[in-house]
Structures are given as structure tokens and as C-alpha cells.
KOLZABA-880508 format. One record per residue (C-alpha): residue number from 1; residue in one letter; x, y, z. Coordinates in nm, 2 decimals, padded with zeros to 4 digits. Layout:
(NUM A (X Y Z))
...
//
This chain:
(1 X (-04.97 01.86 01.08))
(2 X (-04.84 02.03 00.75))
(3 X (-04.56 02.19 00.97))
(4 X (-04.47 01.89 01.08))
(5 X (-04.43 01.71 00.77))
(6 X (-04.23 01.99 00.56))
(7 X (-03.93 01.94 00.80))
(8 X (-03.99 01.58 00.84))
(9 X (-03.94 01.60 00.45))
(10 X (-03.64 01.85 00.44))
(11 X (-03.46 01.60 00.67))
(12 X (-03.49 01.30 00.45))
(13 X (-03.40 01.53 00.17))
(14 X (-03.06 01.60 00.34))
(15 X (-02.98 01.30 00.43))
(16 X (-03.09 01.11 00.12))
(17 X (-02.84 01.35 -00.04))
(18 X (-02.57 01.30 00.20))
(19 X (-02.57 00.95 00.13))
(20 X (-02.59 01.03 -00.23))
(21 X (-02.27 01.27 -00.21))
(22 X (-02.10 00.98 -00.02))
(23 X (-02.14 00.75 -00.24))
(24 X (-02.03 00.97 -00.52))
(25 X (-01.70 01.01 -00.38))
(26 X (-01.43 00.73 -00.32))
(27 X (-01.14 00.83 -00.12))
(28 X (-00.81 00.70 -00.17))
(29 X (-00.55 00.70 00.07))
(30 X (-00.20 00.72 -00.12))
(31 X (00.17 00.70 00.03))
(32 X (00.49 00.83 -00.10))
(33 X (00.63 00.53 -00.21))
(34 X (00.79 00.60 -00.59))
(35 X (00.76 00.45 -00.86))
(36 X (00.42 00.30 -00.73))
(37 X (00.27 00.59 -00.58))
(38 X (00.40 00.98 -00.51))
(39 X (00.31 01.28 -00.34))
(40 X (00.46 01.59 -00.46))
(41 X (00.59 01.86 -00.25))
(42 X (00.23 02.06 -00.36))
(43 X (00.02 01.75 -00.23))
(44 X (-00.07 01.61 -00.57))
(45 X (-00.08 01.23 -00.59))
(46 X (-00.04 01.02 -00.83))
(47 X (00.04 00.61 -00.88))
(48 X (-00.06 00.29 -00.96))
(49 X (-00.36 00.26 -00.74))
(50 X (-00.56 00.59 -00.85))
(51 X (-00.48 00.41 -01.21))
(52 X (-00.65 00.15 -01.09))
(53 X (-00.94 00.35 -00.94))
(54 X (-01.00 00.56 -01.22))
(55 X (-00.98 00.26 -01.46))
(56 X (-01.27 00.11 -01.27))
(57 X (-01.49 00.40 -01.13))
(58 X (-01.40 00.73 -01.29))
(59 X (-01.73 00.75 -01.48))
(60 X (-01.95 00.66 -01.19))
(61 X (-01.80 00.81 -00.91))
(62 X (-01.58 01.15 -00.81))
(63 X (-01.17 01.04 -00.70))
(64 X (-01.03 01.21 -00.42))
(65 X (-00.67 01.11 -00.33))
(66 X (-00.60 01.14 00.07))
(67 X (-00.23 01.16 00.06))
(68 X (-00.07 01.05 00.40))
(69 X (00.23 00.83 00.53))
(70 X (00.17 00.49 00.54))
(71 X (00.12 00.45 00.87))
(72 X (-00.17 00.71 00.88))
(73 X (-00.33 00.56 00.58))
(74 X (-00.38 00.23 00.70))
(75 X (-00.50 00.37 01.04))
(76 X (-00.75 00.53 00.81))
(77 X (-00.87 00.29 00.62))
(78 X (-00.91 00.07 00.95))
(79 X (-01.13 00.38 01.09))
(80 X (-01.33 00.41 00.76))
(81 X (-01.19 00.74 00.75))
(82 X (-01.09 00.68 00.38))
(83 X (-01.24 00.44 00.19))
(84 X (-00.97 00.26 -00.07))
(85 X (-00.57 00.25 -00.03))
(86 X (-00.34 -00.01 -00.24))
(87 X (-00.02 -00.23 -00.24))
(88 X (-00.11 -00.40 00.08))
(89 X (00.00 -00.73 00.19))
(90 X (-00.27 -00.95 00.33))
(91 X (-00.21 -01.06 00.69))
(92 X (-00.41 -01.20 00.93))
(93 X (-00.42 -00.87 01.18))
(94 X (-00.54 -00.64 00.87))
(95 X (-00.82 -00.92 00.73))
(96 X (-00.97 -00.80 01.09))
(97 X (-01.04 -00.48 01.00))
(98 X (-01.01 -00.45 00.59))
(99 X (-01.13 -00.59 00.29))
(100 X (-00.95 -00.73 00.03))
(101 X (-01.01 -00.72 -00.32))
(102 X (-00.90 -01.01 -00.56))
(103 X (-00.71 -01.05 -00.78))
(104 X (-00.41 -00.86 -00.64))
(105 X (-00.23 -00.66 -00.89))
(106 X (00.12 -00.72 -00.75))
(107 X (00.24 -01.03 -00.78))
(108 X (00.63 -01.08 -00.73))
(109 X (00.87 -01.37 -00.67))
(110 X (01.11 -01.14 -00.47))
(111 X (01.30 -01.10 -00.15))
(112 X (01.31 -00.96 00.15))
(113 X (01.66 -00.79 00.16))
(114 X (01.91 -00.63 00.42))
(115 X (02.04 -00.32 00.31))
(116 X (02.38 -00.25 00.53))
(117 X (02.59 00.10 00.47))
(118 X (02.88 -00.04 00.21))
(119 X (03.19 -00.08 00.45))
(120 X (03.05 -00.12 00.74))
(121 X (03.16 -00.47 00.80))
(122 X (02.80 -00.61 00.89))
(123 X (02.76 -00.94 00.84))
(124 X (02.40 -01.15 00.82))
(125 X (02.38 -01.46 00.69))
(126 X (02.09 -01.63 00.87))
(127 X (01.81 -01.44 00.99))
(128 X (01.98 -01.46 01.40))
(129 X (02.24 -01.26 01.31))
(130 X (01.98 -00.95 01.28))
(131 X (01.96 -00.98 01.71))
(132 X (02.15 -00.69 01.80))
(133 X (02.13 -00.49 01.52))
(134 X (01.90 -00.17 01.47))
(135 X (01.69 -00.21 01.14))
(136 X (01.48 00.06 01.04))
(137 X (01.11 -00.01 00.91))
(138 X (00.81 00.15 00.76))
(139 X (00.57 00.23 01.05))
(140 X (00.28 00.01 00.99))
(141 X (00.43 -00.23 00.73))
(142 X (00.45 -00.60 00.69))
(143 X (00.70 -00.79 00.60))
(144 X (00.73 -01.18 00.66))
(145 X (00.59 -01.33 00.93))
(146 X (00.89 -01.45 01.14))
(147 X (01.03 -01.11 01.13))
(148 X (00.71 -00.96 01.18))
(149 X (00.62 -01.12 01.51))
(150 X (00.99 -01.13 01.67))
(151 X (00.99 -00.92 01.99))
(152 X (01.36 -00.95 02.03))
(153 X (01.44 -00.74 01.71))
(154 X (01.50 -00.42 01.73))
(155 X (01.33 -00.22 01.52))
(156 X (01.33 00.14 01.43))
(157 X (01.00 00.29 01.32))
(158 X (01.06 00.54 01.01))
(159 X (00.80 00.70 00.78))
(160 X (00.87 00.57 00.45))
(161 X (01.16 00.31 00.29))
(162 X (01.34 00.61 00.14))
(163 X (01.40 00.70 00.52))
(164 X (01.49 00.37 00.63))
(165 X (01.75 00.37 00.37))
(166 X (01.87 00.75 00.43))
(167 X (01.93 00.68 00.80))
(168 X (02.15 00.39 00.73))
(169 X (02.33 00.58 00.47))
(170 X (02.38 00.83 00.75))
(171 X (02.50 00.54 00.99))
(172 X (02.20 00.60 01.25))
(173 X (02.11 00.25 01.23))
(174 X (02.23 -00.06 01.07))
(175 X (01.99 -00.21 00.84))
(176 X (01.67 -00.14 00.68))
(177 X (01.45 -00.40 00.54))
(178 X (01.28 -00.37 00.16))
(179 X (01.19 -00.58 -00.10))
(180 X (01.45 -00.62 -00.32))
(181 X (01.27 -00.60 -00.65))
(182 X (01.07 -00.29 -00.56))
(183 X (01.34 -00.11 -00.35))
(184 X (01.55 -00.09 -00.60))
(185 X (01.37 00.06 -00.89))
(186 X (01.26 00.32 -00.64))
(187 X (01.61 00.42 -00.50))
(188 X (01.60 00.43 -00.90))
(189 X (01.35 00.68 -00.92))
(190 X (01.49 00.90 -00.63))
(191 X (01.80 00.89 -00.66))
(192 X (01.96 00.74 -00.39))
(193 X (02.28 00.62 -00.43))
(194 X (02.28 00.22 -00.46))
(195 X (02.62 00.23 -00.47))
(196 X (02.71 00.29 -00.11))
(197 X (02.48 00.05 -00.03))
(198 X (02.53 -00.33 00.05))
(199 X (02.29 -00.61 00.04))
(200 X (02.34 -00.84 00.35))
(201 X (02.37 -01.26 00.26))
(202 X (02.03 -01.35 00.44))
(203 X (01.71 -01.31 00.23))
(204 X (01.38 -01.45 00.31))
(205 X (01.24 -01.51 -00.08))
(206 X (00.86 -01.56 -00.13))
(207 X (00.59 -01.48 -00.36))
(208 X (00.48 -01.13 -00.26))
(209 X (00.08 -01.04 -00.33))
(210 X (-00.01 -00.67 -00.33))
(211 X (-00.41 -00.57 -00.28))
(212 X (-00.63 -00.34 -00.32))
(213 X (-00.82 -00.33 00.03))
(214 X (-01.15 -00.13 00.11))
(215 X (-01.25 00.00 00.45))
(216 X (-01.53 -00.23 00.62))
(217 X (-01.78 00.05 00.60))
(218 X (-01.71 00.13 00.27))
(219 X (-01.69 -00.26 00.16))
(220 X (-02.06 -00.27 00.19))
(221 X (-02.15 -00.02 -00.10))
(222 X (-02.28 -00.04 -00.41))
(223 X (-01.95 00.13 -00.50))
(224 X (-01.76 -00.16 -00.33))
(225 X (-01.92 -00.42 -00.52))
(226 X (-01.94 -00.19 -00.86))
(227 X (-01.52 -00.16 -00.81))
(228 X (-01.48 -00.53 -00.70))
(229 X (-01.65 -00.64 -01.03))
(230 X (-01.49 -00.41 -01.29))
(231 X (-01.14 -00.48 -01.11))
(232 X (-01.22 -00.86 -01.18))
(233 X (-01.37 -00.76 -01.57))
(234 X (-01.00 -00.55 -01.63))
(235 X (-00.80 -00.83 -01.49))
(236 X (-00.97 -01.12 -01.71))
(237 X (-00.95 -00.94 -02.03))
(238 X (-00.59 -00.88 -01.94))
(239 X (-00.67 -00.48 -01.92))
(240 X (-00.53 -00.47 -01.58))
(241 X (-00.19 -00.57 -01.70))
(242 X (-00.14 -00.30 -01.98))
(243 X (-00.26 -00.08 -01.64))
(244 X (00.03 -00.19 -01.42))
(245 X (00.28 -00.31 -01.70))
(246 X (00.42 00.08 -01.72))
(247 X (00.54 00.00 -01.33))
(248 X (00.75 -00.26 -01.43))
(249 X (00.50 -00.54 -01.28))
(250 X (00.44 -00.85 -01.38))
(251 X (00.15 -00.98 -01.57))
(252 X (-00.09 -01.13 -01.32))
(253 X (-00.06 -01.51 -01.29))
(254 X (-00.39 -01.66 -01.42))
(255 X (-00.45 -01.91 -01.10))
(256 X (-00.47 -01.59 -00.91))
(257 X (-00.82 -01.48 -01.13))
(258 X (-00.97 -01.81 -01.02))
//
């Protein structure tokens, strides 16, 4: 009996501490998308949403950053392979498999824009005129829905906006889609020359929401629910918009805290 029960007892051990160390940690998966979030050529990240994290959970829980395209991050935060990622647009295809945290900390009254080569003598002025036309996307990304769901667009899947707007600098396709407010502070930030680019006529404007979302596995801890409810303490007490305010953000509307 007694050697029975000492392993018996060194296996709830290990995995009472396994679940310990995973709750401990919070992985964040972060994209290279300045000024919002950046991964160095070393692999350090940095950005909005580990300001965010660490603002609401650094002295409970360890912060490990998972940097990754953005495509590969949001595959892994569907999986449950990491456990946090930020600046996402809440559709109806990713409230299948993620969780959303309220309030979002992006709110902007912005556009989606057109970015042609400056010369080129494109011309879009309603949103048929993009038929035909190779536009270069994030891989994973939404935008709006019409444009989203349109089969007959041809769309070129690229790793990040600063490639979408490099490859039509380079004429190897026509257009890349961004939003306009965001877009431009990070071709800002990186240098890429606005100048020889061209915005096209057609826009599609609309209030644009950025979330924090949580895996579904990881959406049932404590840590979750301990995240969830200091997000929702910073954003009352206005806390949350000295956190973004150095991003050039807007404060957050107060119907969205509701």
C-alpha cells in the first residue's frame, strides 16, 4: 500500500504544479506592426498590448511575449497555443474561436484606404473598380465586411502592411489596403516613403474597435477573469488612456465601458 500511495502522491504533486506554472505564465502573441507593437531584429517585443498586460498582471503573473506574424499569432491563439494577442477586430468567424475582452482599447473613426504607387494612373472611386486589380493584404486580417467576403477580389496574401505597401512601391501589385489613421503613423515610424505613394478616391469609413482577445482555453482561468477585471478597473478610472495615449490613440469613448 505505502508504495502505492508515494507515487500516487508524487503525481498530483507534478501536476498540481504544472497547473501552478501555467497559470503563472500569460503568453502573449505580438506582431510586427509599429508603432503599436515591434519585434526587433534580436526577437525582443515590445507594444501597446504587453503595456497593457503588464499594467494588469505583472504582479500576479510571469509575461512572456511569443513574437510571430500575424497570421501565425492568431492561428495560435485559435489553438490555445498562446494565451493573449491584441489589436483585433471582432468578427463573427474569430468570436467562434476567441474571446473578447471589453472595453477595446482602440477606438477610431477612420478609413479603410487604397494605397496605389504615385503615377501609376490607378483609378478607384467606388469599391467595383478594385475588380481586376491585385491588392496586397495582411494574411489573416480583417478589414470590412464587403471586402472581406468578396471572392472575385483578388487578393495577395503578404506578412505584414509594411510588405503590402513595399510590394506596391515595387510595382508587384497595385494596391494594398490599411487603415488610414494607423498606416500612416506607421510608414511614419519606418520610414517608408509616403511620398510616392497615392491614396485612391474610394474609402469605406467606419468606427474601427481594437480588442484584446484571450484563447478559449485560456479564457476560463482565474487569470482570464483576474485580467478581464483590472482591464475594466484601468479603463474606468481613465488609467487605460494615459496607457495608450503615448500611441497617439484616442481616449476611450465612455458608452463603450457600459
Amino acid at each position: 500500500m505505502q508504495q502505492l500511495v508515494l507515487p500516487l502522491l508524487f503525481l498530483c504533486f507534478y501536476l498540481s504544479s504544472n497547473a501552478y506554472a501555467e497559470h503563472r505564465a500569460i503568453h502573449v502573441a505580438v506582431d510586427h506592426a509599429p508603432p503599436y507593437s515591434s519585434v526587433s531584429n534580436e526577437g525582443e517585443s515590445s507594444g501597446l498590448i504587453l503595456d497593457i498586460i503588464r499594467a494588469t498582471a505583472a504582479t500576479k503573473y510571469q509575461i512572456r511575449a511569443v513574437p510571430c506574424p500575424v497570421s501565425r499569432c492568431l492561428r495560435m491563439l485559435e489553438q490555445g497555443d498562446v494565451d493573449v494577442m491584441g489589436g483585433l477586430l471582432k468578427t463573427p468567424k474569430r468570436l467562434e474561436t476567441m474571446v473578447f475582452v471589453n472595453p477595446p482599447y482602440m477606438a477610431l473613426s477612420s478609413s479603410y484606404v487604397f494605397y496605389g504607387k504615385k503615377g501609376s494612373d490607378l483609378s478607384v472611386s467606388q469599391f467595383e473598380d478594385l475588380y481586376g486589380k491585385r491588392i496586397a493584404v495582411m494574411r489573416g486580417a480583417a478589414f470590412f465586411e464587403r471586402f472581406d467576403k468578396d471572392k472575385k477580389l483578388s487578393k495577395v496574401d503578404v506578412t505584414s502592411e509594411q510588405v503590402a505597401l513595399d510590394l506596391v512601391l515595387k510595382g508587384r501589385v497595385d494596391l494594398a489596403i490599411a487603415i488610414e489613421d494607423t498606416a500612416e503613423v506607421a510608414m511614419k515610424v519606418l520610414k517608408q516613403p509616403i511620398s510616392q505613394l497615392e491614396k485612391m478616391d474610394y474609402r469605406h469609413t467606419n468606427v474601427i474597435y481594437g480588442y484584446m482577445a484571450f484563447s478559449r482555453k485560456f479564457s476560463q482561468t482565474p487569470a482570464a477573469q483576474y485580467i478581464t477585471e483590472e482591464m475594466q478597473e484601468l479603463a474606468k478610472n481613465k488609467l487605460l488612456d494615459k496607457l495608450i495615449a503615448p500611441y497617439a490613440l484616442p481616449p476611450i469613448p465612455p458608452e463603450l465601458m457600459q
